[in-house]
SERO-4910 file (N, C-alpha, C, O; in steps of 0.05 Angstrom, whole numbers):
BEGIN
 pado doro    nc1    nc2    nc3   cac1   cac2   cac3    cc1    cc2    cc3    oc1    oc2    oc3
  Unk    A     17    -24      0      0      0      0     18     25      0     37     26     15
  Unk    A     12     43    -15     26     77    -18     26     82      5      7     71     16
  Unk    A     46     99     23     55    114     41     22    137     36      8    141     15
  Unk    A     20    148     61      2    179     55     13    206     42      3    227     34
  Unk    A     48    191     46     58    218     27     54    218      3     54    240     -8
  Unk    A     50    194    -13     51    181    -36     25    186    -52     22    191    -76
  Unk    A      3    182    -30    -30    184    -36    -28    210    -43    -30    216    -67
  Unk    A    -21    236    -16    -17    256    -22    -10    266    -51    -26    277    -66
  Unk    A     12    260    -55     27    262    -77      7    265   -112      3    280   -130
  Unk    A      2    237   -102    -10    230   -128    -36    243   -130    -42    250   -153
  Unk    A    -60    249   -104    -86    267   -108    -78    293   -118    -96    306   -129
  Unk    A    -60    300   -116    -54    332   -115    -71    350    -96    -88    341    -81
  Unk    A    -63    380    -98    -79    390    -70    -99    397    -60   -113    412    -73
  Unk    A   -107    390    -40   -134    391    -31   -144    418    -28   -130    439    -31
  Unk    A   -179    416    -21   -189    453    -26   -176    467     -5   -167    489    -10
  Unk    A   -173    460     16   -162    468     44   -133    480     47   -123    495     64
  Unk    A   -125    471     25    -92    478     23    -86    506     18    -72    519     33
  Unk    A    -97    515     -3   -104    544    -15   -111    553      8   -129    544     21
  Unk    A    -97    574     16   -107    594     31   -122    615     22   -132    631     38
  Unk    A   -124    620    -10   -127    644    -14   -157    640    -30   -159    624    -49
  Unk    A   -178    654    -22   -210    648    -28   -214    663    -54   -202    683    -61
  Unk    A   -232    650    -68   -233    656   -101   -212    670   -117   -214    692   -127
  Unk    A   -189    650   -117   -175    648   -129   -174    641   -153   -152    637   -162
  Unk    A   -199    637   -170   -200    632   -193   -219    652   -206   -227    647   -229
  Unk    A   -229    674   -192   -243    700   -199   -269    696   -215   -276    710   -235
  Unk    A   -284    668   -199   -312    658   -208   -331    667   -197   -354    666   -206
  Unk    A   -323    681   -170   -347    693   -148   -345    733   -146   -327    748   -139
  Unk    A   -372    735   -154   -380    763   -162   -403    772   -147   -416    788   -160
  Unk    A   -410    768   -127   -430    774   -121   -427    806   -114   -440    818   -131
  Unk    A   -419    818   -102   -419    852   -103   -419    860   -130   -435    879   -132
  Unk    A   -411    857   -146   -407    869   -176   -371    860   -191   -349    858   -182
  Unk    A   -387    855   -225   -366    843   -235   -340    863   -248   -320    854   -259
  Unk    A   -349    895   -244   -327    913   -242   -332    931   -232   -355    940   -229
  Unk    A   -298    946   -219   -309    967   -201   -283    995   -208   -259    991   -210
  Unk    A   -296   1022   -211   -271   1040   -215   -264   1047   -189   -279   1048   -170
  Unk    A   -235   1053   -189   -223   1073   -161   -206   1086   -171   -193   1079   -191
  Unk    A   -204   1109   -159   -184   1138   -166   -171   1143   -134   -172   1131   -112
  Unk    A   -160   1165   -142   -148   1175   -119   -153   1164    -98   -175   1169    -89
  Unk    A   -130   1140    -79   -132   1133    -53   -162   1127    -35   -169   1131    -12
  Unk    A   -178   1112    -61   -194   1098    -52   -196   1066    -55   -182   1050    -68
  Unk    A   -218   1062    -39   -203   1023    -39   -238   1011    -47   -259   1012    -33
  Unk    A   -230    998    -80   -257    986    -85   -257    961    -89   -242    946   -101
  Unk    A   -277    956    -76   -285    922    -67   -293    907    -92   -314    919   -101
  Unk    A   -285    882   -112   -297    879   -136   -299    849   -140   -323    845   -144
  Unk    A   -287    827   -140   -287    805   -144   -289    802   -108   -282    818    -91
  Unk    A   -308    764   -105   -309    767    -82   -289    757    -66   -278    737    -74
  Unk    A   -277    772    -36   -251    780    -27   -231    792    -39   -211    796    -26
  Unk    A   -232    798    -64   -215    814    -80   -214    855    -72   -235    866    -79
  Unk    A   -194    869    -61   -193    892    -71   -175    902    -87   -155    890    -97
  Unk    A   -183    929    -91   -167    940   -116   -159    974    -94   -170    987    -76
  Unk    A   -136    977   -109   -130   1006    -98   -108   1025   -112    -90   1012   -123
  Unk    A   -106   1053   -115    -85   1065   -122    -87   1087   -114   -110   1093   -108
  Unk    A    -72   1102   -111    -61   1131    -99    -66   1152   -112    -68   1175   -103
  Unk    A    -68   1139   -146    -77   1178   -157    -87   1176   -192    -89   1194   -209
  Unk    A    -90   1149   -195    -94   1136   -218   -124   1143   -222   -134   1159   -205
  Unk    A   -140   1132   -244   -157   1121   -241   -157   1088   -261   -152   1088   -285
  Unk    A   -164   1062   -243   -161   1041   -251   -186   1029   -252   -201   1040   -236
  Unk    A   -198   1009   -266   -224    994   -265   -210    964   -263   -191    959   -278
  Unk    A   -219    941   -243   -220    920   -240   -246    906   -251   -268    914   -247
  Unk    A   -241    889   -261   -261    874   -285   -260    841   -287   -238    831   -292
  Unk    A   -278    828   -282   -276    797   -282   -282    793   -311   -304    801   -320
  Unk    A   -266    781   -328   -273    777   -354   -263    744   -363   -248    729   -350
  Unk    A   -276    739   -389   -272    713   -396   -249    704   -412   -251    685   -428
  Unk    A   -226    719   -408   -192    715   -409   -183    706   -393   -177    718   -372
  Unk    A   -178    673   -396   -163    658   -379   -148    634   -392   -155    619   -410
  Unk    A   -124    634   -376   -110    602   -387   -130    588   -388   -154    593   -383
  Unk    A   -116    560   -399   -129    537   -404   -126    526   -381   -106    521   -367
  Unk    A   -165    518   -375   -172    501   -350   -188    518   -327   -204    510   -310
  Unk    A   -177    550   -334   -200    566   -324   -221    579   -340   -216    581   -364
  Unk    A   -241    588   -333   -258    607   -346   -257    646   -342   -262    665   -357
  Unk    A   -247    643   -317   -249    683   -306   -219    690   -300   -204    674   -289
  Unk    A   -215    710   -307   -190    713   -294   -206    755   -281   -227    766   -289
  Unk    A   -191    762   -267   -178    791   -268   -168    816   -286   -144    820   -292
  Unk    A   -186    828   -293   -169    850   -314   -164    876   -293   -183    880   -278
  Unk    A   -145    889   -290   -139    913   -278   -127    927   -300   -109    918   -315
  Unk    A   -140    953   -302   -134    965   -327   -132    995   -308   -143   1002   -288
  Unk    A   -110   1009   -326   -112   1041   -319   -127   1051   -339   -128   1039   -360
  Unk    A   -142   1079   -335   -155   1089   -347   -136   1105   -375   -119   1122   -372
  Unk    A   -147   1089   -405   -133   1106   -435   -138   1142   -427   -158   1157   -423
  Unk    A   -113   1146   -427    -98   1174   -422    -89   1183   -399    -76   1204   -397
  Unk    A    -94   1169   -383    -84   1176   -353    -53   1178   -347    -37   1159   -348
  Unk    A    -49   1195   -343    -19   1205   -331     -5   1191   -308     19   1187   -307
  Unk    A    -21   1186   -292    -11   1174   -268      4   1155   -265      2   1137   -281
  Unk    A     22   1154   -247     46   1131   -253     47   1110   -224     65   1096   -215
  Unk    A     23   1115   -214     21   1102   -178     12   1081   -179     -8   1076   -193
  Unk    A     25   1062   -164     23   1029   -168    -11   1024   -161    -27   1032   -144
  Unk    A    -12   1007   -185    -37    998   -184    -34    968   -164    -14    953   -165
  Unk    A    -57    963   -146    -47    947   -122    -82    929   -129   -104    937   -137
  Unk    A    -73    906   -124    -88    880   -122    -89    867    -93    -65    864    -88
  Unk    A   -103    856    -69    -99    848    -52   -116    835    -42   -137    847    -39
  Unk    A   -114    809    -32   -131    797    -12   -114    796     23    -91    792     31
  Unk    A   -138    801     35   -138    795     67   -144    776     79   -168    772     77
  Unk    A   -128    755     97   -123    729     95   -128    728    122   -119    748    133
  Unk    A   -138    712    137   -165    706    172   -135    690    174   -116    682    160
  Unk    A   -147    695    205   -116    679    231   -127    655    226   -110    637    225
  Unk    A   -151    647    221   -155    610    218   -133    599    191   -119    579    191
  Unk    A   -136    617    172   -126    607    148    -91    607    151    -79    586    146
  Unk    A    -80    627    158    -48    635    164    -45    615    188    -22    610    192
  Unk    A    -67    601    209    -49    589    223    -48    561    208    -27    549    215
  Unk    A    -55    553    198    -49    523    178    -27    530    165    -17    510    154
  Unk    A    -13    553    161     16    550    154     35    555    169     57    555    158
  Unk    A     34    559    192     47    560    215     77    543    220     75    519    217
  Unk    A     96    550    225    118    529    230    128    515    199    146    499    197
  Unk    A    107    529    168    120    518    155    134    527    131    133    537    153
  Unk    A    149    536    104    150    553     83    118    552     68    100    536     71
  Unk    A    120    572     54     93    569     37     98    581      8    113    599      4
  Unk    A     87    572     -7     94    580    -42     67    588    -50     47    575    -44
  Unk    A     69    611    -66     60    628    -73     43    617   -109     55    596   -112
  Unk    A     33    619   -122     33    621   -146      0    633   -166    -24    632   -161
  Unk    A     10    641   -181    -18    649   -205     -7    647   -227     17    643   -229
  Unk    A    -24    651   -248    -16    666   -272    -28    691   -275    -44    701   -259
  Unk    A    -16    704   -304    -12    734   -298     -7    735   -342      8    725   -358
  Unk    A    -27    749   -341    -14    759   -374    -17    793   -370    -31    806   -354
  Unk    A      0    803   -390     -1    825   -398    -22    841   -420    -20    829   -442
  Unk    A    -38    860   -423    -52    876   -428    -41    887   -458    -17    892   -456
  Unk    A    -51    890   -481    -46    893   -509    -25    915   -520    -10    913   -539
  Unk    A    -29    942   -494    -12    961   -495      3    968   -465     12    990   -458
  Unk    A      4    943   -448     13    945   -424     44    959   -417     63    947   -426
  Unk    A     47    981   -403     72    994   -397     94    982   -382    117    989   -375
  Unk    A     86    970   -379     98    946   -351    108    923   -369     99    918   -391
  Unk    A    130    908   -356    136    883   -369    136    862   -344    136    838   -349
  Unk    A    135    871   -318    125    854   -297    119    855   -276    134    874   -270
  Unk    A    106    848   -251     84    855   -241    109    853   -208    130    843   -214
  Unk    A    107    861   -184    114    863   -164     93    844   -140     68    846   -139
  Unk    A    105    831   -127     85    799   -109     95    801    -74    116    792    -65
  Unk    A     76    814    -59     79    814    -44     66    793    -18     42    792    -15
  Unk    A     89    773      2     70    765     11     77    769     49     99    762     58
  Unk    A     57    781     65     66    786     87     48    775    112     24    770    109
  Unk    A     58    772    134     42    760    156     55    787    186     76    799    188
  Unk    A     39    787    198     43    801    223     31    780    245     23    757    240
  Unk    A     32    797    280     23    789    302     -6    806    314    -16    800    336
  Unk    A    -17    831    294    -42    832    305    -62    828    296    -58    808    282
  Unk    A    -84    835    295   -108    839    285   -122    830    260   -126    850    245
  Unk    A   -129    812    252   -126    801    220   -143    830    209   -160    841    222
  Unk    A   -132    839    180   -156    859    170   -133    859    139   -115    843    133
  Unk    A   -142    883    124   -131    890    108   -107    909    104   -111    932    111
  Unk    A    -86    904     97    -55    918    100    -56    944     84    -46    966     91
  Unk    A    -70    939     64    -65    962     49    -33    969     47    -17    953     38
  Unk    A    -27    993     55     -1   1016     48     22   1013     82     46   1015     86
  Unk    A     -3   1006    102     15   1006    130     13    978    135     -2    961    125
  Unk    A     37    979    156     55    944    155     40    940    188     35    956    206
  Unk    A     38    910    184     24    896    192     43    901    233     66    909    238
  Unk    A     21    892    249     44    900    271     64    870    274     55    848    271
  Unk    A     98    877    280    114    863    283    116    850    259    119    825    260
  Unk    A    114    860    238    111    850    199    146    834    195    169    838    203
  Unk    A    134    817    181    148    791    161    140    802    135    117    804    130
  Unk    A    160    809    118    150    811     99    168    785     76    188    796     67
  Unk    A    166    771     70    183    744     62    202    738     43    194    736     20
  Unk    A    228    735     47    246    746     34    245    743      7    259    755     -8
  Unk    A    221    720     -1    228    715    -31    204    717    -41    194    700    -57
  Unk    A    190    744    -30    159    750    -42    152    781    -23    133    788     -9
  Unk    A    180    797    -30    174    824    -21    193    833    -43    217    830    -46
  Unk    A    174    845    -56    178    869    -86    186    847   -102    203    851   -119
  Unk    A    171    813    -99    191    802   -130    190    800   -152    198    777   -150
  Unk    A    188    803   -173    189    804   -200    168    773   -209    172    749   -205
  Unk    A    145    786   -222    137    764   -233    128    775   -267    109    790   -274
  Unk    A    147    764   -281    147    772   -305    118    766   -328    107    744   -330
  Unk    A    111    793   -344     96    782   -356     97    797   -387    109    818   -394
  Unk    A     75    773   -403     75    780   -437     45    789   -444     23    787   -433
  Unk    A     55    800   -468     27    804   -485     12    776   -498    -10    777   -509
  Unk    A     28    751   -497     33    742   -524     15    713   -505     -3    701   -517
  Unk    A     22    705   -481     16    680   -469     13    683   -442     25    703   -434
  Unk    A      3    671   -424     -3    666   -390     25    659   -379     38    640   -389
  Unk    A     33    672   -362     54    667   -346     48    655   -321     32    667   -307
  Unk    A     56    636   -313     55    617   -285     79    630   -263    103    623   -260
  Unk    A     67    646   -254     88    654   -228     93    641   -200     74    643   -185
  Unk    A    118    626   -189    113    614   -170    137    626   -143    155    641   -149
  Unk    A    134    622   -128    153    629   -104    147    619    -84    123    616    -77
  Unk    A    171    610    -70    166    598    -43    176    618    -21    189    637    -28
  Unk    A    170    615      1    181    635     28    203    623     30    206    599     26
  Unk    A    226    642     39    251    631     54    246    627     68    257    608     78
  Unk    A    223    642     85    226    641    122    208    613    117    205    598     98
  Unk    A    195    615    154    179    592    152    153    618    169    158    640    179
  Unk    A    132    606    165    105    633    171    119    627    206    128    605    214
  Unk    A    118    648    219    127    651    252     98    636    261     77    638    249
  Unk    A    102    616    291     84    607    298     58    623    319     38    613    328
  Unk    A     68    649    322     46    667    325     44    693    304     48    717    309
  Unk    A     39    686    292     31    691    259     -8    698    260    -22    678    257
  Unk    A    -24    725    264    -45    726    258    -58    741    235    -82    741    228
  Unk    A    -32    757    224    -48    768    201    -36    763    177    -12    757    178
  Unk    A    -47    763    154    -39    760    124    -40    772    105    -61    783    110
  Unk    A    -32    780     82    -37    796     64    -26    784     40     -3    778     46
  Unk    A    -30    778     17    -24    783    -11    -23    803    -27    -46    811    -23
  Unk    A    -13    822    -47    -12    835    -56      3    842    -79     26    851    -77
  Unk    A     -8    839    -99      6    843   -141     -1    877   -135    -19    890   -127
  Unk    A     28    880   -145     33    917   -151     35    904   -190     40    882   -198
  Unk    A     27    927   -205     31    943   -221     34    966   -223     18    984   -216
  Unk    A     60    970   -234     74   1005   -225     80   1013   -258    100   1007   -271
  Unk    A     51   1033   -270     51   1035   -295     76   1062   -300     89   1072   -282
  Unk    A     77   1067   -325     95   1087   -342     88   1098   -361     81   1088   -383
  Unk    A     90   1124   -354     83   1138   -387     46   1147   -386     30   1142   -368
  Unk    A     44   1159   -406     13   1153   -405      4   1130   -420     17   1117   -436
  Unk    A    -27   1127   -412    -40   1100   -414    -51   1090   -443    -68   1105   -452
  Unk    A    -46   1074   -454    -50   1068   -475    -85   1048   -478   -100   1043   -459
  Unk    A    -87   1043   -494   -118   1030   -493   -124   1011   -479   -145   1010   -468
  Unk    A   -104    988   -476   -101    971   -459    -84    966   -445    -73    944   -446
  Unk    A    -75    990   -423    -52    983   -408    -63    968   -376    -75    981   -358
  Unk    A    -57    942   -376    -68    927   -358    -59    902   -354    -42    893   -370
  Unk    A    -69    887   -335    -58    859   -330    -85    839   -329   -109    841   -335
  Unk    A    -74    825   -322   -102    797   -318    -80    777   -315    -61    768   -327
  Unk    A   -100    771   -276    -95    749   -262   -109    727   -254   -131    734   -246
  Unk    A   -107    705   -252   -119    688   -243   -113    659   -231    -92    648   -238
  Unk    A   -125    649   -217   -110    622   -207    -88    631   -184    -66    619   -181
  Unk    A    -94    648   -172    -85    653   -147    -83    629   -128   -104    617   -123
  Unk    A    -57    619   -115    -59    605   -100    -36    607    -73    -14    615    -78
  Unk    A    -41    603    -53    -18    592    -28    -16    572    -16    -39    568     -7
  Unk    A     -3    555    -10     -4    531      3     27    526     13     48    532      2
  Unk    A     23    512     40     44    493     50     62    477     32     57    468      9
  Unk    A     78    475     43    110    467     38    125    484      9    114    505      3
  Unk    A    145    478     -4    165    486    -19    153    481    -48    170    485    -66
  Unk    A    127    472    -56    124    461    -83    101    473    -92     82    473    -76
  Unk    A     95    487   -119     71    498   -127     61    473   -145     67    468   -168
  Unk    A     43    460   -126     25    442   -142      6    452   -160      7    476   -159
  Unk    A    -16    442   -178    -34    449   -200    -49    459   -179    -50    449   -156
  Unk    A    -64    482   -190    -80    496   -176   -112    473   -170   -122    457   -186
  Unk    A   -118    478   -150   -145    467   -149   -176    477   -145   -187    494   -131
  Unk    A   -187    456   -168   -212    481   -182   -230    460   -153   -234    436   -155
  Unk    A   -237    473   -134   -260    466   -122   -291    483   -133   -292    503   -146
  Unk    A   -308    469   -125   -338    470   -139   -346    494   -127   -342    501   -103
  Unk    A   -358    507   -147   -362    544   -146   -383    542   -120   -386    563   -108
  Unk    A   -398    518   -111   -408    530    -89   -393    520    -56   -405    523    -34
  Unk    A   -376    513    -58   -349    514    -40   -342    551    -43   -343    569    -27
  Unk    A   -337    551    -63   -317    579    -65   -345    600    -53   -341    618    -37
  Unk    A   -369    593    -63   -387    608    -64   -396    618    -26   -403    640    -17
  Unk    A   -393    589    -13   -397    589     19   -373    606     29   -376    626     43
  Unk    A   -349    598     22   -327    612     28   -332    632     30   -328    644     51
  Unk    A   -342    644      9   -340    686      7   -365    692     20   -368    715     27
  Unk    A   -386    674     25   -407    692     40   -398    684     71   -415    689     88
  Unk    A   -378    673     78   -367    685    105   -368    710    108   -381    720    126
  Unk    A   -354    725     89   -356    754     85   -368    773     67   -365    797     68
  Unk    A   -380    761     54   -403    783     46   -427    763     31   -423    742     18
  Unk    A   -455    775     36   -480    763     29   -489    783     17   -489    805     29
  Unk    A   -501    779    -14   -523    794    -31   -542    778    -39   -541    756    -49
  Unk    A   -563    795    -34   -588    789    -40   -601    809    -50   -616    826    -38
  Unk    A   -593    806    -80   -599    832    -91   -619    827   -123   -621    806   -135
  Unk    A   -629    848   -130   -648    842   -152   -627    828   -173   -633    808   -186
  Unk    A   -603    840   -176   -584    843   -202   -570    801   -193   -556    791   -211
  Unk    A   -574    789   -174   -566    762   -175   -598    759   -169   -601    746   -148
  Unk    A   -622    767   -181   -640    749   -180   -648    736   -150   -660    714   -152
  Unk    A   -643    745   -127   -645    748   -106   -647    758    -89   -635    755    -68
  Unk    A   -667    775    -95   -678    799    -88   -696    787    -56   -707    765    -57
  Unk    A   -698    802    -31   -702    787     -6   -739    802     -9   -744    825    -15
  Unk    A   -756    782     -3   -789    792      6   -791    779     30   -781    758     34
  Unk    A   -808    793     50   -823    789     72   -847    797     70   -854    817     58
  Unk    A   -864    779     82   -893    782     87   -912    787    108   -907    773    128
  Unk    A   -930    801    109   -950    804    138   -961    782    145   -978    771    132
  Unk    A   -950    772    171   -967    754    192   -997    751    176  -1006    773    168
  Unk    A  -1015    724    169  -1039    727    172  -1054    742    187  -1047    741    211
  Unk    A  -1081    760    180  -1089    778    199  -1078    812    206  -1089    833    210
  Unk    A  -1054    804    204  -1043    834    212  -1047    853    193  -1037    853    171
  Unk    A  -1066    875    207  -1078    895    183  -1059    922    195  -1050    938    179
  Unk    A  -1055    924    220  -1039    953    237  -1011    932    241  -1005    909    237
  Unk    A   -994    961    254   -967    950    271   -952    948    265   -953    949    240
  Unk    A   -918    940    277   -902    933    263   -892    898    265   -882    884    282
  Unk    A   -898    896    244   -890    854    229   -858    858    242   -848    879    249
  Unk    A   -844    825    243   -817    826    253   -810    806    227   -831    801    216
  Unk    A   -794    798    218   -789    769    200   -763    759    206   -751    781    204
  Unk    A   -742    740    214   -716    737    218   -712    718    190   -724    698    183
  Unk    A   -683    737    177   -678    723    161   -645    713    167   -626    724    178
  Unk    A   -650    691    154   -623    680    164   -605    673    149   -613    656    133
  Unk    A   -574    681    146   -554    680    129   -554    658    117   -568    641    128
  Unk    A   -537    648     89   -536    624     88   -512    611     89   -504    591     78
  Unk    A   -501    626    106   -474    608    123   -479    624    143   -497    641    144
  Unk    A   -454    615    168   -451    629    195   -418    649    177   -397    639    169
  Unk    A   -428    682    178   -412    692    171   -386    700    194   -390    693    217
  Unk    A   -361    713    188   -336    716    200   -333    731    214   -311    732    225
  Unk    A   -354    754    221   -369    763    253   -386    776    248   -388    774    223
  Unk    A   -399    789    255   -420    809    267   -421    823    231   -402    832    219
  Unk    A   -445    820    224   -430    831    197   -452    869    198   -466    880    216
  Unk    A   -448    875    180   -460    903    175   -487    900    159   -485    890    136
  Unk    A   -513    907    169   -535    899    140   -547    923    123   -560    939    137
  Unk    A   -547    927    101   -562    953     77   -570    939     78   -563    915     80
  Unk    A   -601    955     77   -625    950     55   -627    976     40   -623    999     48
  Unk    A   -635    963     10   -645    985     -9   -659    978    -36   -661    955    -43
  Unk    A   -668    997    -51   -681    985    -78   -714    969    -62   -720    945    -63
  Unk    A   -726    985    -53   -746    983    -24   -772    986    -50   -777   1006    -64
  Unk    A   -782    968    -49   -815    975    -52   -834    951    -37   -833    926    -32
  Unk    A   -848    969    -33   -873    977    -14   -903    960    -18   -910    964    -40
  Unk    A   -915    949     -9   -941    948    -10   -959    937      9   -961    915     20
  Unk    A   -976    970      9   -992    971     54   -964    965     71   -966    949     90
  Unk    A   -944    974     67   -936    974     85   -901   1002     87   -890   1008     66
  Unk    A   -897   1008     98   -877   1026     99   -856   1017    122   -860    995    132
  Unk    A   -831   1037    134   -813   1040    146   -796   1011    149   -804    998    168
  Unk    A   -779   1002    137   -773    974    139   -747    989    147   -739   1012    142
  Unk    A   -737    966    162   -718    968    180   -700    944    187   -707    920    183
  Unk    A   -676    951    198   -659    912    210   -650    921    240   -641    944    246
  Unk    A   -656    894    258   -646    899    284   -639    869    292   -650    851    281
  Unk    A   -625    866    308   -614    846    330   -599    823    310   -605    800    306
  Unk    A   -572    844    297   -562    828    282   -538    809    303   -528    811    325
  Unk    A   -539    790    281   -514    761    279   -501    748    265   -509    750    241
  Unk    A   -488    738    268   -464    723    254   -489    702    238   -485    695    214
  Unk    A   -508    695    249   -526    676    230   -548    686    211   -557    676    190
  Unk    A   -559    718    229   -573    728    204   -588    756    225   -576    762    246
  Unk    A   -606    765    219   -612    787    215   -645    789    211   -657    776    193
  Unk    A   -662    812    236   -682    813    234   -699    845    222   -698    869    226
  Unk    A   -709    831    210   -729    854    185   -746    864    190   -757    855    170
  Unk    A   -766    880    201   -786    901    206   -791    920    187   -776    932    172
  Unk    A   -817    920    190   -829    949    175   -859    950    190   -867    934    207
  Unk    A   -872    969    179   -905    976    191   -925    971    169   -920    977    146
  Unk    A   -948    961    178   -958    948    163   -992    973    163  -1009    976    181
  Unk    A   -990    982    140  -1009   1014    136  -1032   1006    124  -1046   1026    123
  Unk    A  -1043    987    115  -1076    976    114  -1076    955    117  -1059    939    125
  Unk    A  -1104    951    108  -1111    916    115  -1102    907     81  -1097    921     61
  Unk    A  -1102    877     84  -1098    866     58  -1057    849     55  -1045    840     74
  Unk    A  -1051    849     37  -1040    837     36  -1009    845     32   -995    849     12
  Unk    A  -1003    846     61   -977    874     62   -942    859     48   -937    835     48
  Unk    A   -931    871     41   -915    863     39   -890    875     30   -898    893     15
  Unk    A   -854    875     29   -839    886     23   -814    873      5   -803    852     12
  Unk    A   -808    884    -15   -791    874    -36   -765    887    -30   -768    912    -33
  Unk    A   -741    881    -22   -715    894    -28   -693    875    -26   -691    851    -21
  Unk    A   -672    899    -30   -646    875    -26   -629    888     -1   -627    911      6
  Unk    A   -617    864      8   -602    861     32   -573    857     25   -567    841      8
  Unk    A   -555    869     37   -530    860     30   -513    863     67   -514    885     79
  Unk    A   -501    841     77   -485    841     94   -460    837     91   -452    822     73
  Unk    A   -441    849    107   -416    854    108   -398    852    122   -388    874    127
  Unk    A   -382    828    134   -369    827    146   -344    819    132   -333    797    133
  Unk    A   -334    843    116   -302    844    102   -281    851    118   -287    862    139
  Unk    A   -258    849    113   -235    850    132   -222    880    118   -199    885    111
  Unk    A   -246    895    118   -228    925    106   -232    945    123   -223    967    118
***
């Protein structure tokens, strides 16, 4: 019988290994592009942000991908833009996920092509862990920051012409009180912007030990539970638009309804409602929120058959 290193070996890697959540840029539920300018930070693929200092850039999920995926990442600077401020890509990585690499190296890998008139010939891979607070790094360093010797500012080269497979392993090994994480692809454009000065990534991956195995495609509703840890839409535009209804009988008052997430999200999350219509009934409202879901109110203004149409979106992102 095979050794378990052997089994290992031969399954290739499991969904668990990947630390890094939609990594294959299949999950869109906030929206499938988003612009940012000046030193704002926009939320676009799900767990994906985008950011730059004085640019203006649009992040875009499009159907440019190696063979074996379908979505990759477009980050494009805006045709004519002057600005020369690194365009920044980043996910924020939970103390559950960074401590499964704990005590060990970890390798890094995606692919990455270049953009038709891209200024750049290759992209900058940052990968860092600290000791506080898991959230998002953005521009300030993590407290007591690792930044890893062989995935701080490294060169991951790319073409117009074909998909580049970028891989790196850590020299260090992740410190065993290790709670925060960060990833982060710089593009640091030049010149002004040509029609397609941009990149496209996808197949993002991290995992334990020294070897970048084949990325692994787990089933979009794995990836799908994954990201509504941190964010839930229920919105007209995914056809899931949230209704509640009046108690039989209730013609006055205010109705309660508890709706409940469909996972246990990654804390206390934040809830909008909006895109609100009405009928016999007005003032809708959310109170006595949780990690499992969230209760709905409004007043119920005649008799008949009351009821409220909108969408809900909760938020518990690490930004």
């Amino acid at each position: 019988m095979a050794s378990r290193a052997a089994q290992r070996a031969y399954r290739g890697p499991r969904a668990t290994d990947n630390i890094i959540e939609n990594g294959a840029m299949e999950i869109a539920q906030r929206t499938s592009t988003v612009t940012v300018t000046s030193a704002t930070v926009g939320m676009v693929l799900d767990r994906w942000c985008v950011t730059t200092s004085s640019n203006a850039i649009t992040a875009t999920q499009v159907e440019t991908a190696p063979e074996n995926f379908r979505y990759s990442m477009r980050v494009q600077r805006t045709a004519g833009d002057t600005g020369t401020a690194a365009m920044i890509v980043e996910q924020a990585i939970e103390t559950s996920a960074i401590a499964r690499l704990r005590g060990k190296q970890a390798t890094v890998s995606f692919y990455a092509l270049a953009g038709a008139s891209s200024s750049v010939s290759s992209l900058r891979v940052y990968f860092m862990v600290g000791t506080g607070t898991e959230g998002r790094r953005g521009v300030s360093s993590f407290t007591s920051e690792l930044i890893f010797t062989n995935l701080s500012n490294a060169s991951a080269g790319i073409t117009t012409s074909a998909w580049t497979r970028f891989t790196a392993t850590t020299g260090e090994t992740v410190p065993s009180n290790a709670t925060q994480a960060g990833f982060q692809i710089y593009f640091n454009p030049t010149g002004t912007a040509g029609a397609d000065d941009s990149f496209y990534i996808t197949g993002v991956q991290i995992e334990p030990g020294g070897l970048a195995t084949d990325f692994h495609h787990e089933d979009a509703q794995t990836t799908l539970d994954k990201c509504r840890r941190h964010y839930v839409a229920r919105t007209e535009t995914l056809n899931s638009r949230q209704i509640v209804r009046s108690h039989s009988g209730l013609t006055s008052g205010t109705d309660y309804h508890w709706i409940e997430h469909p996972v246990h999200m990654r804390v206390q999350p934040s809830n909008v409602v909006s895109n609100i219509t009405y009928q016999s009934a007005s003032g809708l409202g959310t109170a006595n929120p949780t990690r499992s879901g969230v209760e709905a109110y409004y007043t119920v203004t005649s008799s008949g058959s009351a009821y409220v149409f909108f969408d809900l979106t909760s938020s518990a992102e690490m930004i």
